[in-house]
C-alpha positions in Angstrom: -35.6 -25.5 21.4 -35.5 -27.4 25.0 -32.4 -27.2 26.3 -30.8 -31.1 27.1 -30.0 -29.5 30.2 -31.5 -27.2 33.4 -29.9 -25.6 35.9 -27.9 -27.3 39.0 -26.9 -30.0 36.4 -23.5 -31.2 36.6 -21.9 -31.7 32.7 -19.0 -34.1 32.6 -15.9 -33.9 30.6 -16.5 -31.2 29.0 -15.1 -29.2 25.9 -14.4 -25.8 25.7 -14.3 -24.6 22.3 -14.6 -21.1 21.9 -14.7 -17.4 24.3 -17.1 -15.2 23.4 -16.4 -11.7 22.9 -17.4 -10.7 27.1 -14.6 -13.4 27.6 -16.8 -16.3 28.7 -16.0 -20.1 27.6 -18.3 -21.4 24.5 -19.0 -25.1 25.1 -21.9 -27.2 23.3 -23.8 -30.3 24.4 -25.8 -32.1 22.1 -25.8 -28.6 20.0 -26.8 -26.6 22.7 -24.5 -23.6 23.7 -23.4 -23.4 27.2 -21.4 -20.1 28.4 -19.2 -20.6 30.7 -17.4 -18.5 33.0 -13.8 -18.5 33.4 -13.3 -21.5 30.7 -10.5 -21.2 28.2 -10.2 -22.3 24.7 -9.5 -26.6 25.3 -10.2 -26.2 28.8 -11.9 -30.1 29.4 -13.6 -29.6 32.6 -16.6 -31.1 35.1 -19.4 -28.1 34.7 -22.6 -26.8 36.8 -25.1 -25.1 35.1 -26.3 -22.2 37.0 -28.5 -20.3 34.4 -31.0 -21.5 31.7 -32.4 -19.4 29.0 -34.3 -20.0 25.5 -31.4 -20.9 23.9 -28.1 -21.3 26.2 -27.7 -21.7 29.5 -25.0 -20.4 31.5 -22.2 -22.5 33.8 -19.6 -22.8 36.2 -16.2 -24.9 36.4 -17.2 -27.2 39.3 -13.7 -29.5 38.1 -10.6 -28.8 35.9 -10.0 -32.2 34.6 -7.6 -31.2 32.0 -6.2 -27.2 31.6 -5.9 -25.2 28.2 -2.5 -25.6 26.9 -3.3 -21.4 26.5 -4.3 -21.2 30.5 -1.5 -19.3 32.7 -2.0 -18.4 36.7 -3.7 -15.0 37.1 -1.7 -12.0 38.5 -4.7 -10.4 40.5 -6.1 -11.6 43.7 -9.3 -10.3 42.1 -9.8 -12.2 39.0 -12.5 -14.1 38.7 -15.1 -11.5 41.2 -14.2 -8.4 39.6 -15.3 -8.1 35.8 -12.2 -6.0 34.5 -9.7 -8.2 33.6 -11.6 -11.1 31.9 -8.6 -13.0 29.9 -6.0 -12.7 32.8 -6.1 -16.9 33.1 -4.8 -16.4 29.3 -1.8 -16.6 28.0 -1.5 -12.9 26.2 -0.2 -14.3 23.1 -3.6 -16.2 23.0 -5.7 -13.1 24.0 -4.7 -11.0 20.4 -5.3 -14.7 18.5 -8.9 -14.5 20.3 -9.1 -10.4 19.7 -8.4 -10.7 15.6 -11.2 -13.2 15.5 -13.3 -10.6 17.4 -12.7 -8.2 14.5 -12.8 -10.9 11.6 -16.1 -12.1 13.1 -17.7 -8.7 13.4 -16.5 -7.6 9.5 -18.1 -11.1 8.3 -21.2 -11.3 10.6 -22.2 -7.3 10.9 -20.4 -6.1 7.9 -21.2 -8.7 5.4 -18.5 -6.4 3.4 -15.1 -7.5 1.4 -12.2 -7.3 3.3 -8.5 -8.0 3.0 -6.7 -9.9 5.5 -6.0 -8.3 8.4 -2.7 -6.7 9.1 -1.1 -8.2 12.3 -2.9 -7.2 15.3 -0.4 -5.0 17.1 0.1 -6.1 21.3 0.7 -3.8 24.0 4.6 -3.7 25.1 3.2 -3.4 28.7 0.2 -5.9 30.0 -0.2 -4.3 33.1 0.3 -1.0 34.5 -0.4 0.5 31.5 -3.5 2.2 31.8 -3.5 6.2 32.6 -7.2 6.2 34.5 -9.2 4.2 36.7 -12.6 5.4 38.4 -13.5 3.6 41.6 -17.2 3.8 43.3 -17.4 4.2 47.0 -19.8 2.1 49.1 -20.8 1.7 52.3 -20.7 -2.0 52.6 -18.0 -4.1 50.1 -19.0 -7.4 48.3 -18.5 -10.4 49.9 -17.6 -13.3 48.3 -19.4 -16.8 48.4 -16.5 -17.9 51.1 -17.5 -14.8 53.1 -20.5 -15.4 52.4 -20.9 -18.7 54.2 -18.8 -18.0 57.0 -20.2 -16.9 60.8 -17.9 -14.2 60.5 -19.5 -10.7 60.5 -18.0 -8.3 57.8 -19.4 -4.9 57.6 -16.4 -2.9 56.0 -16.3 0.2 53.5 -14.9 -0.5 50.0 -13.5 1.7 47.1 -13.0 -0.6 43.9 -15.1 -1.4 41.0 -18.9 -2.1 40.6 -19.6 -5.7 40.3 -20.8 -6.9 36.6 -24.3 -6.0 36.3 -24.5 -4.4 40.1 -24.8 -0.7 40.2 -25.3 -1.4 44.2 -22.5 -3.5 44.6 -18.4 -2.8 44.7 -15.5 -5.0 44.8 -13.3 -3.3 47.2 -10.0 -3.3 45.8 -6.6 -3.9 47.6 -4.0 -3.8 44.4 -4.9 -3.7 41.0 -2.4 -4.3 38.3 -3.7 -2.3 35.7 -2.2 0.9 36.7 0.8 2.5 38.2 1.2 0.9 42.1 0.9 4.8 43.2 -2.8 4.2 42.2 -3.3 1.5 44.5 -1.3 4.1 47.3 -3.7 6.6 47.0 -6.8 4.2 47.0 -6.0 2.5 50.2 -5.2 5.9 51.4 -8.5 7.3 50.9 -10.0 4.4 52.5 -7.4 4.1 55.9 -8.2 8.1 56.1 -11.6 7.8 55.5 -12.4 4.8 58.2 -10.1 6.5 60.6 -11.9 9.9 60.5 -15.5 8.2 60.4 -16.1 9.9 56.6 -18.8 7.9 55.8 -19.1 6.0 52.1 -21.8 6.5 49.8 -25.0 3.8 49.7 -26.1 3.8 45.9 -29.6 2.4 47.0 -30.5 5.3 49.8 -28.2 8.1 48.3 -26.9 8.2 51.6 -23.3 9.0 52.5 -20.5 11.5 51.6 -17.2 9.8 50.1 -18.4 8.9 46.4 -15.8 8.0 43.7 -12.1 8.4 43.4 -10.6 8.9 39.8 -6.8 8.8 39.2 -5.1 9.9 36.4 -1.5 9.6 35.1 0.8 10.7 32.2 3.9 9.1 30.4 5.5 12.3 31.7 5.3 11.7 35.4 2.4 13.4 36.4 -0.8 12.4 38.5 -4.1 13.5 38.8 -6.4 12.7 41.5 -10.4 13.7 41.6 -12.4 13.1 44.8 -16.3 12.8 44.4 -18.3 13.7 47.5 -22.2 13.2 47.5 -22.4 16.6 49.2 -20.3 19.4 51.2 -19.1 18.7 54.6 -16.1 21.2 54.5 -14.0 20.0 57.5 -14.3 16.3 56.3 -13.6 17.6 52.6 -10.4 19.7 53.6 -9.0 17.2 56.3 -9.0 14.4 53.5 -7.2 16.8 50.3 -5.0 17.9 52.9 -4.0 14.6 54.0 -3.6 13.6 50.3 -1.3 16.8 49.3 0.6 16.7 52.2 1.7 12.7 52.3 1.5 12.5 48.4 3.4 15.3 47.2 3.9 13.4 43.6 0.2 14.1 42.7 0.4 17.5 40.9 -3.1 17.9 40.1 -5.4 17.2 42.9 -9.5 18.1 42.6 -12.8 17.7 43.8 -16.6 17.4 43.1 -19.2 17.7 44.5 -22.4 15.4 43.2 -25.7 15.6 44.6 -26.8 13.5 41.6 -28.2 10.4 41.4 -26.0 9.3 38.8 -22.2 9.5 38.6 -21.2 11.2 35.5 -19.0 14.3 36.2 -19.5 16.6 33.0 -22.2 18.5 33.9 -20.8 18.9 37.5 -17.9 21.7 38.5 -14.7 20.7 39.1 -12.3 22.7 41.6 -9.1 22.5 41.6 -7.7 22.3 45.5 -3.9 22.4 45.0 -1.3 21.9 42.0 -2.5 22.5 38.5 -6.2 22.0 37.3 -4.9 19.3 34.6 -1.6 17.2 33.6 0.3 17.3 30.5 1.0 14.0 28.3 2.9 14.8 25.2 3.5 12.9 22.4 6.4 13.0 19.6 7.4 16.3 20.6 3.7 17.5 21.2 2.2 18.3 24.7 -1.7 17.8 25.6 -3.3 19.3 28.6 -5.7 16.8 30.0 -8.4 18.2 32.1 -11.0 16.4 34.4 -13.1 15.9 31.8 -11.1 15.3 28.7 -10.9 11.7 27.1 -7.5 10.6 26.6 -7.2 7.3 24.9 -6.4 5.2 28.6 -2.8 3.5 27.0 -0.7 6.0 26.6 2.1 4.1 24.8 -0.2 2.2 22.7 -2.1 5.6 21.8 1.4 6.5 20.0 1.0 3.8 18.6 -2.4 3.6 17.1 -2.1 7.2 16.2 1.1 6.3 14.1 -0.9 3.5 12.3 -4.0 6.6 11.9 -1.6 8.8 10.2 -0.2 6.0 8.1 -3.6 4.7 6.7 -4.5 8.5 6.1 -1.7 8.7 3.1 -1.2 12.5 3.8 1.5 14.2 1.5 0.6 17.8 3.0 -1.6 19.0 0.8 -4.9 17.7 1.9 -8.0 18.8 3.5 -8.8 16.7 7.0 -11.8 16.5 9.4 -10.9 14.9 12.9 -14.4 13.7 14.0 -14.7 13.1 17.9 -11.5 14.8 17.8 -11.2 15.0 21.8 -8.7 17.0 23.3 -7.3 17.0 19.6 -4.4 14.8 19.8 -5.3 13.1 16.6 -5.9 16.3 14.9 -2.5 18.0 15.8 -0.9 14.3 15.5 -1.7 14.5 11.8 -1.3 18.2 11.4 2.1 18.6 10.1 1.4 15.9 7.1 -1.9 17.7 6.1 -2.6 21.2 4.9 -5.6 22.0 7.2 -7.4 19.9 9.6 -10.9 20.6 11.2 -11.9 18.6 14.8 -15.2 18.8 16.3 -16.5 16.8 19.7 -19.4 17.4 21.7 -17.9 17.8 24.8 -17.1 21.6 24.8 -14.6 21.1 27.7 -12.5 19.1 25.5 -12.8 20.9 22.7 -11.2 24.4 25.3 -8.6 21.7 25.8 -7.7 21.4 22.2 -7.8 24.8 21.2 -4.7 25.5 24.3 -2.9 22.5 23.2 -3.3 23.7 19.4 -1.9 27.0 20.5 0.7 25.5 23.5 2.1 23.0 20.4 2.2 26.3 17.7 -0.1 24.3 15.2 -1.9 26.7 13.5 -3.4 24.8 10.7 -6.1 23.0 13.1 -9.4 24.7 13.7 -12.1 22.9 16.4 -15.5 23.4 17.0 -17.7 22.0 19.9 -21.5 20.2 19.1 -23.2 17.3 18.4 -21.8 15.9 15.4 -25.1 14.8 13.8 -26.2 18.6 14.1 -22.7 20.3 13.5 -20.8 19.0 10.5 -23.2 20.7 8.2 -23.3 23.2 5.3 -21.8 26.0 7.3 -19.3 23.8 8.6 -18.5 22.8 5.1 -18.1 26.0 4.0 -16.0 27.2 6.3 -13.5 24.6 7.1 -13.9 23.2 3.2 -14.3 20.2 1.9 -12.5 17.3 3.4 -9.7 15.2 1.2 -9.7 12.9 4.2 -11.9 11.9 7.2 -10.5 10.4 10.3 -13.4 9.2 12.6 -12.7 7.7 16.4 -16.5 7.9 18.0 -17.2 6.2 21.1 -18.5 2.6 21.2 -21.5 3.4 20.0 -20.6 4.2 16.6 -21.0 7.1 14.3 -25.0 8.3 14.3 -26.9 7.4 11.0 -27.0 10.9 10.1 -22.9 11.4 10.8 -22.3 8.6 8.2 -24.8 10.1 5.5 -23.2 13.4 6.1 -20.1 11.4 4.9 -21.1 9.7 2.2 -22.5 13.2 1.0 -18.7 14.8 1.4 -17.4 12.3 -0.4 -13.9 12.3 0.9 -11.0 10.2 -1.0 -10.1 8.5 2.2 -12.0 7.6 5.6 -9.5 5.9 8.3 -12.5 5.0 11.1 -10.8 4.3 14.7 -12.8 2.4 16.8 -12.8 0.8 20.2 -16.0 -1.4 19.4 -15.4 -3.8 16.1 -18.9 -4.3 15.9 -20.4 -1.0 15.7 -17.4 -0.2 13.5 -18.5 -2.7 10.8 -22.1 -1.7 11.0 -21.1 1.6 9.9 -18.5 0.4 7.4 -21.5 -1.5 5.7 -24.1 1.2 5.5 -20.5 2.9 3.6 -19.9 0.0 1.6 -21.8 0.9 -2.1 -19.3 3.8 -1.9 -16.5 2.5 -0.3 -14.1 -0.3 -0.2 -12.3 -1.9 3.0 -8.2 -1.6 1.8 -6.7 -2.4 5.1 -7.6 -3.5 8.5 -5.2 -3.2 11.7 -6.5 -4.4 15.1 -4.8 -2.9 18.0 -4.8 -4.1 21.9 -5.0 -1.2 23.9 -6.2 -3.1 27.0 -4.4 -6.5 27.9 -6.1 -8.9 29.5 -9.8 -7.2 28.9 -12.1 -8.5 26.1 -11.5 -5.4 24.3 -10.1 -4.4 20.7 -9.3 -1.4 18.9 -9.5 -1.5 15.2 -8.4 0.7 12.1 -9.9 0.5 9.2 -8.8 2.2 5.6 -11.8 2.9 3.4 -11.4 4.2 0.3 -13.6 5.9 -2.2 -14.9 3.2 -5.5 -14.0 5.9 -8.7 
């Protein structure tokens, strides 16, 4: 198809019809699909096309001739360079509209399944500050914008913030970011005055140069904070003058750690955390239930809206306390012991054997003692031995990463043949692929989106399958 366009091209009163699901503008001219960044749903705007491919190209708003009746003034300084918060320019009561068709288009398109109609997607109470974790990269020089850019001035400056979309190399360094508590922005630009005023030098991706790597803080409902500095390697003085500046002027963090990655990559499981003062973990707790949260453990990242996806989880479970559960990706168990006093027996397994430590203390700090976990690869684990000794389930809950459940996870199911299945996921798409390779055996009896993350292209989803007799 040759596109009636090519790059540099300036597109005139233009229509923006549609977002796609990595919050970009869908506009067509003469039936070819434009992407465009930033545009909103009925945005009418003066375009430049800055990318071509076989069959889209990609643009810019050069002129807003006539705004969205659904575009509002974003909150962050930020939007627009950094990639996180995608549908801040829309109003939120427009974002869960836009979310729902995410999941209805995913069910139709992947799935190709029956479904009902979808429950009401249920918003977040809080659109900002609510997330509980944020990871930030370090770099040695922070990403300019094109003002900057084409400017004489000379700007050289260290940045801790958030990769730029699609740059491993390249960080956004951030002065406030309204996703989490303003204590997180505290301790960022804390870090970063200390750092610059102690010449601790920040970490270049490219040469793997460089000691200050990432900074990751935590937070509870309950008050408490976690902070985990990454360093590329040891330099002890550096290392102890920064924590000590940090637990002496920021006495609310409770739990503060460090690691030390001589990695090429950043992942932190395989590395050893140690703990430098205050606890090794916080605590959230949940209707009466308390969860310790490690460096490694995954906690949903909306605390609030967690409660409130886990109440919809136990709801589309149907438990009247005499069945048999499995927990898959179970985590640090909170859906597990969440469910445990409607349910005669639940089972959890995860991979991530650190979590799975977690659960077992929380299982044993709560006094539920009908949950039993086990740590492995779920595609290798839930198998006849498994089976036998945890017995058959009544019910499966299932809440895997984005990814989805493995091939083999999902024939392992079908071969169990559980009443129920209530699948939890954060990626709609993936989510209906497996619900359709379930689908001879199972029927779709309600769907329930969830927003755990205003103002970001993302949507949970919960899904009630239930066994064709």
């Amino acid at each position: 198809m040759k596109l009636p366009f090519k790059r540099g091209d300036i597109l005139e009163n233009i229509l923006v019809e549609d977002m796609t699901t990595e919050g970009h503008g869908v506009a067509r001219v003469d039936r070819a699909v434009l992407f465009i960044a930033g545009g909103a749903p009925g945005d009418i705007a003066n375009i430049r096309v800055i990318r071509t491919k076989k069959k889209h190209g990609e643009a810019v708003i050069e002129q807003l001739l006539q705004p969205s009746t659904f575009r509002v003034t974003p909150a962050c300084e930020h939007f627009g360079t950094c990639g996180g918060c995608k549908m801040q320019h829309i109003a939120y009561s427009q974002q869960l509209t836009l979310k729902e068709k995410v999941v209805v288009d995913a069910f139709q398109r992947i799935g190709k399944v029956d479904f009902p109609e979808l429950l009401p997607i249920l918003g977040s109470a809080n659109v900002f500050q609510y997330r509980n974790r944020l990871d930030y990269a370090c770099a040695t020089k922070r990403w300019l914008t094109e003002q900057e850019i084409q400017s004489d001035a000379i700007i050289n400056e260290a940045a801790i913030g958030f990769h730029v979309p699609g740059r491993f190399d390249k960080v956004l360094d951030v002065r406030r970011c309204h996703l989490q508590d303003e204590f997180t922005n505290t301790i960022r630009n804390a870090v970063r005055t200390y750092a610059i005023a102690n010449g601790l030098t920040f970490f270049d991706p490219i040469s793997q140069e460089g000691f200050l790597r990432n900074v990751i803080v935590r937070s509870t409902s309950t008050g408490q904070w976690m902070v985990i500095v990454v360093f590329k390697s040891e330099d002890e003085a550096g290392r102890i003058g920064l924590l000590t500046h940090l637990r002496d002027q920021y006495p609310a963090i409770t739990s503060l750690l460090y690691i030390i990655n001589e990695k090429r990559n950043d992942t932190i499981f395989d590395q050893e955390v140690v703990c430098f003062s205050g606890n090794d973990h916080i605590v959230e707790e949940m209707e009466g239930l308390k969860f310790k949260i490690s460096a490694k453990s995954f906690y949903q990242t909306n605390s609030l809206q967690a409660y409130e996806l886990y109440k919809i989880t136990r709801e589309f479970a149907g438990l009247t306390g005499q069945e048999n559960v499995y927990d898959l990706y179970t985590g640090t168990g909170t859906i597990a012991q969440f469910v445990a006093t409607k349910a005669r027996q639940v089972a959890g397994i995860d991979y991530i054997e650190d979590a799975i430590l977690d659960a077992r203390l929380n299982a044993e700090r709560n006094g539920v003692k009908n949950v039993r976990f086990q740590a492995g690869d779920l595609k290798d684990t839930l198998n006849d031995d498994f089976i036998n000794e945890n017995g058959v389930p009544d019910v499966i809950i299932t809440d895997p990463p984005r990814s989805g459940m493995h091939p083999d996870v999902v024939q392992k199911i079908l071969q169990l043949k559980p009443q129920r299945i209530v699948y939890v996921s954060c990626n709609p798409t993936t989510q209906a692929r497996d619900v359709q390779m379930m689908s001879d055996q199972y029927r779709i009896e309600k769907i329930r989106p969830v927003d755990m993350f205003p103002h970001t292209t993302h949507v949970e989803c919960v899904v009630l399958l239930v066994r064709n007799d």
